[in-house]
C-alpha angles and dihedrals in degrees: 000000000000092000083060097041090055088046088056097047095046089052091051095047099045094060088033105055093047082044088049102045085044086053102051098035077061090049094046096043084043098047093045092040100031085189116149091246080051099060096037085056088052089052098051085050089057099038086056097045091044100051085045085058100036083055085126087199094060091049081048088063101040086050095050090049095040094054088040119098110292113261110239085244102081089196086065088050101042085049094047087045087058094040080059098049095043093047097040085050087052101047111131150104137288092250098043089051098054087041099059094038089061105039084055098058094046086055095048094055088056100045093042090046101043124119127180114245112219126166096338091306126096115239119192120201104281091049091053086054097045087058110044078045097062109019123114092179115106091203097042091051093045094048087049094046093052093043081059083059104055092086092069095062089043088058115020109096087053085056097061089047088056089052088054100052092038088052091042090064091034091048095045090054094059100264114118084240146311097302086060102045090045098063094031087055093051094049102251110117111226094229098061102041086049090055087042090055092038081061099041092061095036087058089032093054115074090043089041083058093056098042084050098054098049087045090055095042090065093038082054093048099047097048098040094236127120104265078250095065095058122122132184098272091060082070122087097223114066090228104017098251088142135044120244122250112287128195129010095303122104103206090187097053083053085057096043101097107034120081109231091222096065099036079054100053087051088057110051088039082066102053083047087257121136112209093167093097091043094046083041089059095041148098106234108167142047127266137164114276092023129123108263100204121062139243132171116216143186109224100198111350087253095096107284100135126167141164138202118220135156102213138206131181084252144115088245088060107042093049081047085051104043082038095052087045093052082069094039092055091043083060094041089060106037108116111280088202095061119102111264102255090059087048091097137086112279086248148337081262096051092052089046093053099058090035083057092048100060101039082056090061078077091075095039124107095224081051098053095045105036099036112022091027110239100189112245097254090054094049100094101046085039087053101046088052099052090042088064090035095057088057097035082059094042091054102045092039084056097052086045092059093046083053098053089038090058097038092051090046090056085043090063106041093054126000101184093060123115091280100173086054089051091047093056091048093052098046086039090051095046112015099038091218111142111238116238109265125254090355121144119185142108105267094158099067085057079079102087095201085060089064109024100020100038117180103008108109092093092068091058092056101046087039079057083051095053085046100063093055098043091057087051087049092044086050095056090048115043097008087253144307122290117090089356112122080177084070093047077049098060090037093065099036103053102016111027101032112056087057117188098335089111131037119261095255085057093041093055086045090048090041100053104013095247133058120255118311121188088190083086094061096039093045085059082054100062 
């Protein structure tokens, strides 16, 4: 039994791992070229990963051994446990699988070439947000926030179809549709991440409301407008995923002269974490063609680690960039002499928690004097803002998730429903931000994880979660993060090392010494 069932999983490694690197050498070319020849690239990669992992011989087999007895080494059951799950994701048909590949990449070139047309000029991400940023004009905000929404109505009927084909090879595998597979696949049970969320914006709501308030009386005040009157372009983020700026402090102004790069190097040197070989692999700044948002990825699970990123001498882009090399670190210190396919974070959610953590050092008073320099007669204002910053954040970040998980929910039971009516109910519920009247387009497939990363904002939320309980047992340990390499220390020991040998439930037990606990996160609300 267990000769066979290493035979099986050296085998499987062995095509997965060349199949894998191939893959995501195509994803990266085609997200920092963006060219046609790029992306297609990029689709025959996938095309090719995704029929090695639909073999439905090779899941019958997972399955068999999987449901078999457990073999006595926990690291042979852990990698035919994750054989099981990869192969039972990918099943699906020939046909399916083609399908999907191309209308992805499809998809992809439109979202990585699209420009916002404003007022006869073209106008790419970091400019949007500079300008919702800074405008005081009602009219100006309102004509830049719909031109971010063109891409939706480029793209959205592809997207249905990709809910279709991605329901048909869930449906004819025995889940209710892709929603379902995809967190029963990645070990989370519906049910209980439903109730979860149900209790997070039960606690989040009455604070969100008062964050809310004082968020809508500036914006009133700077446009001119009753608070009643507001829309989602007189905010300064396209969807609302971050709070605008409250109080006297510009965060940005305190930004505008330090180059995230550096401020991140002297981070993470202080946690006894070199990210000079990772920033020397990666794609830091913005160009015509390139993808506008920003990833980190493990080419080959031998240490070479890179992130995208499009960055800006801002507050927005330091905390990307510190959040993007959280995941690349987690990748740096997991075990090399584990088998291949251990060599991974625990979960989506694992790797977003710590990639969370650290872009969160970049509200926190240590942070601000020891790394960006607040002079020392600054540092308590400075402190007091970001203070209310980091939960405003918290908070709004919070109700945005619950937006996107409900709306992807709705996505996947049925995709030809009236889906911009469902998206206005959602972002009017939890986000208490007015929908536009008598408006009818598809702003929801301007979000690019709705189309090319379906079915992942949970993970940020209950990353955000982990988070939460990893900083107050960091806190215990090592007296907290900034300049602390006994902190780095206990990072790689109990979180990064272990890599994917333990679910994510266990890994967050064995991390911290208890399992997850909401009562962390709510606790930095109040």
């Amino acid at each position: 039994m267990t000769s066979n069932l290493t035979s099986f999983i050296e085998e499987t490694t062995r095509q997965a791992s060349a199949l894998e690197k191939s893959y995501n050498l195509a994803e990266w070319n085609a997200a920092t070229e963006g060219t046609p020849e790029a992306i297609e690239a990029q689709a025959k990669a996938q095309t090719a990963y995704m029929r090695f992992w639909s073999d439905p011989e090779r899941f019958r087999r997972a399955k068999a051994l999987a449901e078999s007895a457990a073999p006595s080494d926990a690291l042979l059951a852990r990698q035919i446990r994750l054989i099981y799950l990869t192969a039972g994701m990918n099943q699906q048909d020939e046909s399916t699988l083609e399908q999907i590949a191309q209308v992805e990449a499809e998809v992809r070139q439109r979202y990585f070439n699209f420009r916002a047309r404003v007022d006869g000029r073209t106008l790419n991400d970091n400019q949007i947000d500079e300008r919702l940023a800074t405008t005081t004009d009602a009219s100006e905000a309102r004509q830049v926030w719909e031109g971010s929404k063109q891409v939706g109505a480029e793209v959205a009927d592809r997207v249905r179809e990709l809910a279709r084909l991605r329901n048909r090879a869930a449906q004819t595998h025995g889940f209710r549709d892709h929603f379902h597979r995809s967190l029963t696949l990645s070990e989370i049970e519906e049910p209980q991440l439903l109730t979860l969320f149900d209790d997070l914006e039960r606690r989040s709501r009455r604070p969100f409301e008062q964050v809310k308030a004082r968020i809508d009386a500036t914006r009133s005040q700077r446009y001119g407008v009753p608070v009643e009157e507001l829309r989602p372009w007189h905010y300064s983020d396209r969807f609302f995923q971050k709070p605008d700026q409250l109080g006297e402090v510009d965060f940005d102004g305190l930004f505008s002269a330090h180059d995230p790069s550096a401020l991140a190097t002297v981070t993470y040197d202080g946690l006894g974490m070199d990210v000079r070989p990772i920033l020397a692999r990666s794609d830091l700044y913005a160009r015509e063609g390139k993808n506008q948002h920003a990833f980190c990825t493990h080419i080959d699970r031998q240490g070479d680690i890179r992130t995208l990123n499009n960055l800006e001498r801002n507050h927005r882009w330091t905390e990307t960039l510190h959040h993007e090399l959280g995941h690349a670190v987690y990748e740096v210190y997991i075990d090399s002499s584990l088998p291949w396919l251990l060599r991974a974070p625990a979960h989506i959610l694992s790797t977003e928690a710590i990639a969370i953590l650290m872009g969160s050092l970049t509200l926190e008073e240590e942070w601000l004097a020891r790394v960006l320099g607040v002079p020392p007669a600054e540092a308590a204002p400075v402190a007091a803002a970001a203070r209310e910053r980091e939960r405003a954040s918290r908070l709004v970040f919070t109700r945005w998730c619950l937006v996107m998980t409900h709306f992807e929910r709705g996505l996947y039971a049925d995709p030809e429903s009236d889906l911009d009516g469902l998206w206005w109910d959602l972002v009017e519920r939890y986000q208490l931000v007015r929908r536009p009247e008598g408006r009818r387009a598809p702003d929801w497939a301007a979000k690019i994880h709705v189309a090319l990363h379906p079915v992942y904002y949970h993970n940020y939320e209950l990353g955000t979660l982990v988070m939460a309980q990893l900083r107050a047992a960091l806190q215990q340990a090592a007296g907290g993060l900034v300049g602390r390499p006994a902190a780095g220390a206990w990072l790689k020991e109990h979180v990064f090392r272990p890599g994917a040998t333990m679910d994510w439930a266990a890994h967050v037990a064995h991390a911290t010494g208890e399992p997850l606990n909401p009562r962390y996160f709510i606790e930095s609300l109040t």
